[in-house]
N, C-alpha and C positions, 0 to 999 in steps of 0.2 A: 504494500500500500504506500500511497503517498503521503506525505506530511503534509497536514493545511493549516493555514495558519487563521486565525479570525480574532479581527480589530475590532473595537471597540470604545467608542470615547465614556470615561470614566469621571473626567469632570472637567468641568470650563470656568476659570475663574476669571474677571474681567477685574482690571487695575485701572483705578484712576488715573489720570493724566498729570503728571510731574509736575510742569509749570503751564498754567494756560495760555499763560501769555506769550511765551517763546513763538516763535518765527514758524510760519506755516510749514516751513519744510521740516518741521525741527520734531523728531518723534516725541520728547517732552511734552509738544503741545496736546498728544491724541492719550485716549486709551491706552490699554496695552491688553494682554488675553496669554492665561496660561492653560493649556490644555494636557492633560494626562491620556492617555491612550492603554487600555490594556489588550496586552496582545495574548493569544492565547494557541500553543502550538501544540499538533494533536496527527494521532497516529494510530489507528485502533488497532494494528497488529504489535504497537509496540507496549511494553509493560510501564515504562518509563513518564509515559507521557500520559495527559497532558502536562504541559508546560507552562506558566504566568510571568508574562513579563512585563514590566510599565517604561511607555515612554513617555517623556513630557517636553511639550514644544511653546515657546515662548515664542509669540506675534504682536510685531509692532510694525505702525503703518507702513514706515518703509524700509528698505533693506539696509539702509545707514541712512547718515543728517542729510538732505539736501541731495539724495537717490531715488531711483526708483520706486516703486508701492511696492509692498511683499503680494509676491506669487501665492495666494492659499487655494488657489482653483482645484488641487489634488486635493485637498482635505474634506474629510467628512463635510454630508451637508450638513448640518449640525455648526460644526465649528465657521462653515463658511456663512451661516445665516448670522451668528452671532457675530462675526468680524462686519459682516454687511451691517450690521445695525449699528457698532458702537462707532464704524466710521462714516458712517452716510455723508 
């Protein structure tokens, strides 16, 4: 058998914004959003498994001061509804 793996987001905590009044480009000025993911790897011929793993991913509006927006288009819809919302 194959091994599959199955995500799942665990929790989404949303940070307030540093300073609001910094420079539109300046991530300080937005939100921010931590997200947990538990991954769970699974094998039913094997005895071993499953497997629980946590990953946790920190989003902020853009990829550095005065860059591009972060790319979350691969992330759960979940994660990506609540980035749509605290940055509209």
């Amino acid at each position: 058998m194959a091994i599959t793996k199955t995500t799942t987001v665990e929790l989404i905590e949303v940070r307030p914004a540093a300073n609001s009044s910094a420079a539109n480009s300046s991530n300080e000025k937005y939100n921010s959003a931590m997200v947990v993911y538990k991954n769970i790897l699974d094998d039913s011929s094997d005895d071993d498994l499953p497997v629980t793993a946590k990953t946790t991913k920190y989003f902020y509006k853009f990829v550095a001061d005065g860059g591009a927006a972060t790319n979350y288009s691969s992330e759960d819809a979940l994660v990506k509804a609540v980035l749509d919302a605290i940055w509209e």
